[in-house]
C-alpha positions in Angstrom: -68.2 53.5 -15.9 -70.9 51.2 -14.1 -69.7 48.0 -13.0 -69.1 45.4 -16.0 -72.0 42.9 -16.9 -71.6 39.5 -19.0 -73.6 36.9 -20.7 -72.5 33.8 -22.4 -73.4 32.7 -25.9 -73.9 29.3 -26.4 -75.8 26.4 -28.4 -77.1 22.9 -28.3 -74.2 21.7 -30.6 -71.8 22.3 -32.7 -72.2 24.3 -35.9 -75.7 26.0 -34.6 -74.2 29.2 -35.9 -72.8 30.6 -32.4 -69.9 32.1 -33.7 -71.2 34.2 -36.3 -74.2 35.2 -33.6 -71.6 36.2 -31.4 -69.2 38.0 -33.8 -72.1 40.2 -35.3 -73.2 40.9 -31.8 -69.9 42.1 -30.9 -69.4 44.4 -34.1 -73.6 45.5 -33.7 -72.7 46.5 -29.6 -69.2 48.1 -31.2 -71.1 49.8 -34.0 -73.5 51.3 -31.2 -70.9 52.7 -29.2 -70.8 50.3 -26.6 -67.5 49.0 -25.2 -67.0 44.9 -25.1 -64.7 42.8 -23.7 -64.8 39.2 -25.8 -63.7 35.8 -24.4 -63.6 32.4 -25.6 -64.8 29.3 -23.1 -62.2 26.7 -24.5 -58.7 26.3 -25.5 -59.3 28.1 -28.7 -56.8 30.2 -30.5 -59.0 31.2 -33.5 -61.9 32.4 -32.4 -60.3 35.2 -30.3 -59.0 36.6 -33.2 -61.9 37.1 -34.9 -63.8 37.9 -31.2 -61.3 40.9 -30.6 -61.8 42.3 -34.4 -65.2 42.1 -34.5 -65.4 43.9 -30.9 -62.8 46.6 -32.3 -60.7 45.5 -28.9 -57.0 45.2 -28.6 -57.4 41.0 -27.2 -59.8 38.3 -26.7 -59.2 36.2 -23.6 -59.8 32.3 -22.8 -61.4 31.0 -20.5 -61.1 27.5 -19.9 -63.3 25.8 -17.3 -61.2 22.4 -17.6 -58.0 24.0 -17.1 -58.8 26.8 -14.5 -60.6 26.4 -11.6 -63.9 28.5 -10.5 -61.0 31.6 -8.8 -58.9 32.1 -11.7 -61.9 32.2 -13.9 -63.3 34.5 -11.9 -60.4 36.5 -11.4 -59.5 36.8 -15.1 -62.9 37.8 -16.2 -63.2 40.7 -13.8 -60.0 41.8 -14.7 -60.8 41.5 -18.6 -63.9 43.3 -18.3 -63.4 45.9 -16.2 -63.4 49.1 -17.7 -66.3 48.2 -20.6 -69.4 47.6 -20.6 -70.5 44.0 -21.3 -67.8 40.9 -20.9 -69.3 38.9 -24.6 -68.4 35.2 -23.4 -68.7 32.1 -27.0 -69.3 28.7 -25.7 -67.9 25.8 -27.3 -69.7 22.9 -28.8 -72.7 22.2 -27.0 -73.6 24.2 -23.7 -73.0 20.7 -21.7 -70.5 19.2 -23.9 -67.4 18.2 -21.6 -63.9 17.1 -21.7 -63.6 13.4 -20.8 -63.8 13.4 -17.6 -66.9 15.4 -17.5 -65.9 19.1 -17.1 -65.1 21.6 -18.7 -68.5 22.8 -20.6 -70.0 26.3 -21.1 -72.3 25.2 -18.6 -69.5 24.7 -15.8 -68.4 28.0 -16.9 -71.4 30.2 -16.9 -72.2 28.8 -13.4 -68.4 29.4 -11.9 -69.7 33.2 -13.0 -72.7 32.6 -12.2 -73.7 34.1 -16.0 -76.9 34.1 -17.9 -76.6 32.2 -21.3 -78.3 33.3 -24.3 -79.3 30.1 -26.5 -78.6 30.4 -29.8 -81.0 27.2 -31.8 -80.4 25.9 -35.5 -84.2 26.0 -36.0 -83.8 24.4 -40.2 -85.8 21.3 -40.2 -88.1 22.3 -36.9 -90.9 24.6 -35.8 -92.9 24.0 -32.7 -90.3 21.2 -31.4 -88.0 24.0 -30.3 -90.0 24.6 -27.4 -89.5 20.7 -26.2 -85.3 21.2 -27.0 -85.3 24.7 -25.3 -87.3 23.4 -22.0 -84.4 20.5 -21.9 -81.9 22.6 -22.1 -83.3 25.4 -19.6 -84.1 23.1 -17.2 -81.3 20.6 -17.3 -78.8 22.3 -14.3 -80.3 24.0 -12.1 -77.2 26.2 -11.6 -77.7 27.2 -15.2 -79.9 30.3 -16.1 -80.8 30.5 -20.0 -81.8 33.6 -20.0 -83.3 34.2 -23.5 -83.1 32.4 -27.3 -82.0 33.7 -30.3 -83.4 31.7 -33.2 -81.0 31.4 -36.3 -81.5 29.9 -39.8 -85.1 30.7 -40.0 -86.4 29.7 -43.4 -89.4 32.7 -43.8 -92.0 34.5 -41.5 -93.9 32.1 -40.9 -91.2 29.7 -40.2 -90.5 32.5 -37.6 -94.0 32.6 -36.0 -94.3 28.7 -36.1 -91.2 28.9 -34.2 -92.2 32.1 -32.0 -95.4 29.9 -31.2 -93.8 26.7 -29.7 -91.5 28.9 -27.9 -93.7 30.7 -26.3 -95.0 27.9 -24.1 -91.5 27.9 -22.3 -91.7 31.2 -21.2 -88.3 32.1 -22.0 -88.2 35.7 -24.5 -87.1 35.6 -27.5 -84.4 37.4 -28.5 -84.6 37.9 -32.2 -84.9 35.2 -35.8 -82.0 35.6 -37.7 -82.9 34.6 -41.8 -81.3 31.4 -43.4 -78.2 33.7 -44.9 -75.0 32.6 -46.2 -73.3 35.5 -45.0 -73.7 34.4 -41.5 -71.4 31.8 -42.5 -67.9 31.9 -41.7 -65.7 30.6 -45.1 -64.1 26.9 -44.9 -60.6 27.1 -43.5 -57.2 25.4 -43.4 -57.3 22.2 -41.7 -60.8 23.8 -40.0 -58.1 26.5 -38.7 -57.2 30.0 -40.2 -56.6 33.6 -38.6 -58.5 36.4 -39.9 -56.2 38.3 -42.1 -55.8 35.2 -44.0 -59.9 35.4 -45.1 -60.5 37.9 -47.7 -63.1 40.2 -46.9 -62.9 39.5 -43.7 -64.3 42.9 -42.2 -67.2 43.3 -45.3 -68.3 39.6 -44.0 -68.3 40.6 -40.3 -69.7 44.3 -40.9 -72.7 42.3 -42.4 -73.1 39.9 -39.5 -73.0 43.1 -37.3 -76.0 44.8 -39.1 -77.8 41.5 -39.6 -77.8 41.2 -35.9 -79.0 44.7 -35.4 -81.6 44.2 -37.1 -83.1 41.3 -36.1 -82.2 41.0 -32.3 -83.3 43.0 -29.5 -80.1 44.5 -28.1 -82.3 46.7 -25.3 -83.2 43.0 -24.0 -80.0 41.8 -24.5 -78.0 43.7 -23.0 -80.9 44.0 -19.9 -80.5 40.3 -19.6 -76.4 40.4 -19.0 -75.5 40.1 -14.9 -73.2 41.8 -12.9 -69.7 40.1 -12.8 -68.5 39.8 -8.8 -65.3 41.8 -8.1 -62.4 39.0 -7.9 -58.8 39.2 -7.5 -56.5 38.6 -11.0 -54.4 35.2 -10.6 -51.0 34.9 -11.4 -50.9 32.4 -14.3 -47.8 30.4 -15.3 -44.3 31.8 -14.0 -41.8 33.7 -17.0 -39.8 31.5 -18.7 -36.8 33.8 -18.5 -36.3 37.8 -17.7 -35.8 38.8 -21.1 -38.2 36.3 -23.5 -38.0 36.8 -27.4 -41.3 35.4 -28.5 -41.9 34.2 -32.4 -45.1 36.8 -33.6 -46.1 36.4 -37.4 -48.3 34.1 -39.7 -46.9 31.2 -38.7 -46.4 31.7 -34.9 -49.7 33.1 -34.3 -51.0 31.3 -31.1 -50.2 32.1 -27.5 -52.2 32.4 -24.7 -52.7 36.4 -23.5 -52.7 35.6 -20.1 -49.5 34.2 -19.9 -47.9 36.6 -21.9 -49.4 39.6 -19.2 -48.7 37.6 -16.3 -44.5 37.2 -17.3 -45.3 41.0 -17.5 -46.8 41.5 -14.4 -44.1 39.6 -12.8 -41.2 41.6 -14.1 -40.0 39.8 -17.4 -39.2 41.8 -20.4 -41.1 40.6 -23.5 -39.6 41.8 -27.1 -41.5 40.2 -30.9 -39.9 38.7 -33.6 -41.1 37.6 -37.3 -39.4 34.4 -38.5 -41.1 34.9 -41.5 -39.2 38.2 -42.0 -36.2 36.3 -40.7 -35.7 38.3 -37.8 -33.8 37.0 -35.3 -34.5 36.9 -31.3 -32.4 39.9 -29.3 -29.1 38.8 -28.6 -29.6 39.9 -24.7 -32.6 37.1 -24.4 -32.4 34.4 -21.9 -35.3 32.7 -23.2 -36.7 32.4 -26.6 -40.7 30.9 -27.1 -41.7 29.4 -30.4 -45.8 28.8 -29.8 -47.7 27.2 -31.8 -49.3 28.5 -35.6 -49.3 27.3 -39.1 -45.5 26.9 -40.0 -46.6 24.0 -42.4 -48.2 27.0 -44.3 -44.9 28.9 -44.8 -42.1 26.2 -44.8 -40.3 27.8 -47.8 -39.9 30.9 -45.8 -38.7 29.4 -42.9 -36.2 27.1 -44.4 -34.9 30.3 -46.5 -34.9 32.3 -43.2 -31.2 32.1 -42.0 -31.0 35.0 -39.4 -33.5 33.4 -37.9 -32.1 30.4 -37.5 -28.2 31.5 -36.9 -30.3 33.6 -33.7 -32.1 30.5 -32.8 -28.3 28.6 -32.5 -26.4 31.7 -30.9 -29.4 31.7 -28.0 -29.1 27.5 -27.9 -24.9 28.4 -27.5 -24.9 31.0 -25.0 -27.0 28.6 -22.5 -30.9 30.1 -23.3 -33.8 28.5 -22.7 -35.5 27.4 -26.2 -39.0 26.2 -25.8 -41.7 25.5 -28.9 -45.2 24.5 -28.6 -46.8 22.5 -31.5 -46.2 24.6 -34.6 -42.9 25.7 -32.9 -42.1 22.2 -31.9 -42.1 21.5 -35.5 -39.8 24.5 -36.3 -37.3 23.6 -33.8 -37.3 19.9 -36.1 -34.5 18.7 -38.8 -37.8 19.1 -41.5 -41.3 19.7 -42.2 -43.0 17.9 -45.2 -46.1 19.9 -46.1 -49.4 19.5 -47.5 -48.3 19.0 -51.0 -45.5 16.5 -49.8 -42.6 18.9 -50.4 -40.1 19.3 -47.4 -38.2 21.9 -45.8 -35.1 22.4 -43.5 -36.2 23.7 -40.5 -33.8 25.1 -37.1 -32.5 22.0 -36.9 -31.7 22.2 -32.5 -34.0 19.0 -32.1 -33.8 15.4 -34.0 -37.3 16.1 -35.5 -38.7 15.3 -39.0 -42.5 16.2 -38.9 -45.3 16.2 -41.8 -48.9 17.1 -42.7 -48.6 15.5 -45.5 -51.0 12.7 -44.1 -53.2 14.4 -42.2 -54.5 12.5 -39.0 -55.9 14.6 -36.1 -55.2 14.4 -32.5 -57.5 16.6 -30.4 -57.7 16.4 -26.7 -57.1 18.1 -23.0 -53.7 16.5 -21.9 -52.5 16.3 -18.0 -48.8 17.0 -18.1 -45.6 16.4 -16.2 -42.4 17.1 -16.2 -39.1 16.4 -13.9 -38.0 20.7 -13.8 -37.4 21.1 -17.4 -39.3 24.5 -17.4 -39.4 27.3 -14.8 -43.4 26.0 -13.9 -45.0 23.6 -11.4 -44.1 20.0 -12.4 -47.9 19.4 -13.0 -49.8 21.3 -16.0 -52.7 21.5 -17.6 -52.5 21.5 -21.6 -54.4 20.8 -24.9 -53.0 19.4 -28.3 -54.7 19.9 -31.4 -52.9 19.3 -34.2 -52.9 17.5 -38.3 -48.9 16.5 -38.7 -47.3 13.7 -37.1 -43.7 13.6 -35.7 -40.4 10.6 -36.3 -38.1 12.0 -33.2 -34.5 10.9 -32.3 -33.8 8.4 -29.2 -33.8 12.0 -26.8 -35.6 12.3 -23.8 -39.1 13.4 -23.2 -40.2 16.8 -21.8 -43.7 15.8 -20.7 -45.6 12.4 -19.4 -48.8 12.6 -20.4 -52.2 12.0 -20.1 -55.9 12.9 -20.8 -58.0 14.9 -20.1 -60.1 11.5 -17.5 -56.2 10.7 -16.2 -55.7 7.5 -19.1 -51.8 7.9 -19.7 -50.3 8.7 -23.0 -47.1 7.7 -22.2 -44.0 9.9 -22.7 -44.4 13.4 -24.8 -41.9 15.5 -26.6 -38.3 16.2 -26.5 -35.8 18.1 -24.5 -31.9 18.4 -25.7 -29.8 20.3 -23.0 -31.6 23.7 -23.0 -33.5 23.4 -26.3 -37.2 21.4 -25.7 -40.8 21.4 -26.9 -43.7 19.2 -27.3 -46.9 19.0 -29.7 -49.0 20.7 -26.0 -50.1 24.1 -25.5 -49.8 24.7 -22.0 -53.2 26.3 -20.3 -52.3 26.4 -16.6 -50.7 24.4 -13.8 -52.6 21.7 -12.1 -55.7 22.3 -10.3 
């Protein structure tokens, strides 16, 4: 196979339709027998789900220009790629939207690849203007090659000429006008979150996207316009947390990074799955059990009724194993969960935790994180939280100090109890 190409789909803003571009693009390549390797720029759980099952490929990857530096990036998309034919990269919010301290865009990442980005533009409400927004955008960085435009919501054909015409005087080609459809519209979700088993009709709704695409984008361009990736060596990510890990796998315990799970790999550990939600329990030969994050507030009844899962999570917590959740399995490892409706659960019990979503308040952000050896990583890591329910925690010491993404400190983060700890972060990487 010829070496592996990339492009990176990106937008102006938020909620210019980037996603469902880049899903039907994925299933049109699939559909047309071409192999395609999807990432996510960001911290994103969700849309690497849906990336990898509109590609028909076994994993979506992240790539995080905030929390890995211009090496590992390059390291982890050559080794993602290799073997198809086009690495499929989504942006996040706008193409030069940043963390706080002013990395972290889809810009910084398409130039650490040095990438062409394919600008996807919410034309409702404009016609010959998108010429002035495109030539801001093209020119802006001159590290930054947009390659090409797609034009999406377009109202009727001569909507799509009006548009074609402004667009023209930028001299950047036009990819394709994708109509005004509500089937390029991915369905509300849970707290803005939900995996894609839980949307029915989910592959009907993305078959569509792929054959909306195909039909009214120029794939012979688009895949012309993609750029060799540059051969770079794969980067050890975060060490194992134990040789033997047990690691939480269901509806509810649904997000973990897939390059730190193949790294503890790489490095020897042995990895084995568990479903709470089927009350399984962890193997009884684990040294280390990880609860990531997910939606347990979706599923408290089952967890509270799921005592071999529990007894396991107290048998590994007795014989001296490390126990470490993140977010949604921070919240598991609690006393109680109150959910949405206000009703509340027993949880694990191992921590002095009460959380609940019964109050939703947001807390989005990069976080800088330290820690005095609690965990088998660097003491400095790089982390995100993004999460609705809030936490009342026992007098018990912290796992993390914290801070944001620009350095401001957030003061103490977490819990830890002998061998038994988590936090509300999902750790990315150690510190750059």
């Amino acid at each position: 196979m010829a070496e592996p190409r990339g492009l990176v789909i990106a937008a102006p803003r938020s909620g210019s339709g980037k996603t469902a571009v880049t899903l039907g693009m994925a299933r049109a390549l699939a559909d047309q027998g071409h192999a395609v390797a999807p990432a996510k720029t960001g911290p994103d759980y969700i849309d690497p789900a849906f990336l990898a099952r509109a590609a028909r490929t076994g994993a979506a990857i992240n790539l995080d220009p905030w929390a890995m530096d211009a090496p590992t990036l390059r390291g982890r998309a050559f080794a993602h790629a290799e073997g198809h034919e086009l690495l499929l990269i989504e942006g996040v919010m706008g193409l030069f939207d940043a963390a706080r301290d002013g990395t972290g865009a889809t810009a910084d990442l398409a130039a650490a690849l040095a990438l062409p980005v394919v600008l996807v533009v919410d034309c409702e409400r404009q016609a010959q203007s998108v010429a002035a927004l495109v030539h801001g955008f093209a020119t802006w960085r001159e590290d930054v090659n947009i390659a090409g435009v797609i034009l999406n919501k377009v109202a009727s054909e001569r909507h799509e000429a009006m548009l074609r015409q402004g667009l023209a005087a930028t001299g950047l080609p036009c990819l394709g006008a994708l109509p005004r459809r509500a089937d390029m519209i991915l369905p509300e979700r849970h707290l803005g979150l939900v995996l894609p088993g839980d949307v029915a009709g989910i592959e009907d709704r993305i078959g569509r996207m792929g054959a909306i695409m195909a039909t009214h984008v120029d794939f012979h361009l688009l895949r012309a316009m993609a750029a060799p990736l540059a051969p770079a060596a794969a980067v050890a990510a975060l060490p194992p947390l134990g040789q033997r890990i047990a690691i939480a796998r269901d509806g509810a315990f649904a997000f973990a990074y897939p390059h730190l799970l193949e790294s503890w790999q790489q490095d020897g550990a042995s990895l084995s799955f568990f479903s709470p939600l089927a009350d399984e329990a962890p193997d009884a030969d684990t040294d280390a059990v990880f609860l990531p994050g997910g939606y347990p507030e979706l599923h408290g009844g089952a967890l509270a009724a799921a005592g071999r899962f529990r007894a396991g999570l107290i048998a590994a917590r007795n014989r001296g194993a490390l126990i470490y959740g993140e977010c949604g399995g921070f919240m598991v490892l609690g006393e109680a969960l109150t959910d949405r409706e206000g009703v509340t659960h027993a949880m694990a019990g191992l921590l002095p935790l009460e959380t609940r979503i019964d109050r939703p308040r947001r807390v989005l952000g990069y976080r800088r994180l330290s820690h005095d050896g609690a965990l088998p990583w660097p003491e400095r890591l790089m982390g995100h939280e993004f999460h609705y329910s809030s936490a009342a925690a026992g007098d018990m010491p912290p796992l993390f100090n914290a801070a944001d993404a620009a350095g401001a400190p957030l003061g103490a983060m977490g819990m830890r109890l002998g061998r038994v700890m988590g936090s509300y972060a999902h750790v990315i990487e150690a510190a750059r």
